[in-house]
C-alpha positions in Angstrom: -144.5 5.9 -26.4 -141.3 4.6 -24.3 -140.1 6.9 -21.6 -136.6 6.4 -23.8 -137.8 7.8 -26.9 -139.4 10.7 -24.7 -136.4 11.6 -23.6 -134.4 10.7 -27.3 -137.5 12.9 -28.4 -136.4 15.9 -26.4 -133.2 16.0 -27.5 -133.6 15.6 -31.1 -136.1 18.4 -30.8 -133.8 20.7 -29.2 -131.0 19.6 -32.2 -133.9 20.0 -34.3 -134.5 23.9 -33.2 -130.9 24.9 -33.4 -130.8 23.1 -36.9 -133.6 21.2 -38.7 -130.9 19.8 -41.1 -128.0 18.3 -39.5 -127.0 15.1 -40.5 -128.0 13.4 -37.7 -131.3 14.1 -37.9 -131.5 12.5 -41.4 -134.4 15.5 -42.2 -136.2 14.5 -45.2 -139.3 15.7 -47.7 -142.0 12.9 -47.5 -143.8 11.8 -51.0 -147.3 10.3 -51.8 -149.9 11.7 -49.9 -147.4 13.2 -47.1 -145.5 15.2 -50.0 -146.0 18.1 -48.2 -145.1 17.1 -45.0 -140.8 16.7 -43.5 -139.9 14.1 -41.3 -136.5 13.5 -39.5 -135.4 10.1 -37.4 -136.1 10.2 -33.4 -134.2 6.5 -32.6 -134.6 3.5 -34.7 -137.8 3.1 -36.1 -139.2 6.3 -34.5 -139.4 9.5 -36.5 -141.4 12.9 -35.9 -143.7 14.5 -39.2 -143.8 18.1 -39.5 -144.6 20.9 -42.2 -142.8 24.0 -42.5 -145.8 26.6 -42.5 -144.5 30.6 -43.2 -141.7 30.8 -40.7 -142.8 28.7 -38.5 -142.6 24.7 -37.7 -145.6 22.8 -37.0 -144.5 18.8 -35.3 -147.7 17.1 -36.4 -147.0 13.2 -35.4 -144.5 11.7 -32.8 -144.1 7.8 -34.0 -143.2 4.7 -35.4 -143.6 4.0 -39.7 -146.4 3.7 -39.2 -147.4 7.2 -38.7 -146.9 7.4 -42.4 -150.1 5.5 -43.5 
């Protein structure tokens, strides 16, 4: 991955941990086979998949769309 999104990545992740749903983060529920699975938007095309597990938040995939096949 880009040092850029690296360091976008970071950030987000911090804005992420203070909260997963601000707007800017554009946090969404995936569908098909991901249904169980939450993404939210890193820059552009990038985006990080996650799944909400108890209390806890497990970042599975770092990536472009195509993480999502």
């Amino acid at each position: 991955m880009p040092e850029e999104i690296q360091k976008v990545a970071e950030k987000r992740i911090i804005l992420f941990k203070n909260n997963p749903f601000v707007l800017s983060l554009k946090t969404h529920k995936l569908h098909g086979k991901l249904k169980e699975h939450w993404s939210f938007t890193v820059k552009g095309q990038y985006r990080i998949i996650f799944i909400f597990e108890n209390n806890d938040v497990i970042f599975l995939d770092i990536g472009s769309h195509d993480i999502y096949k």
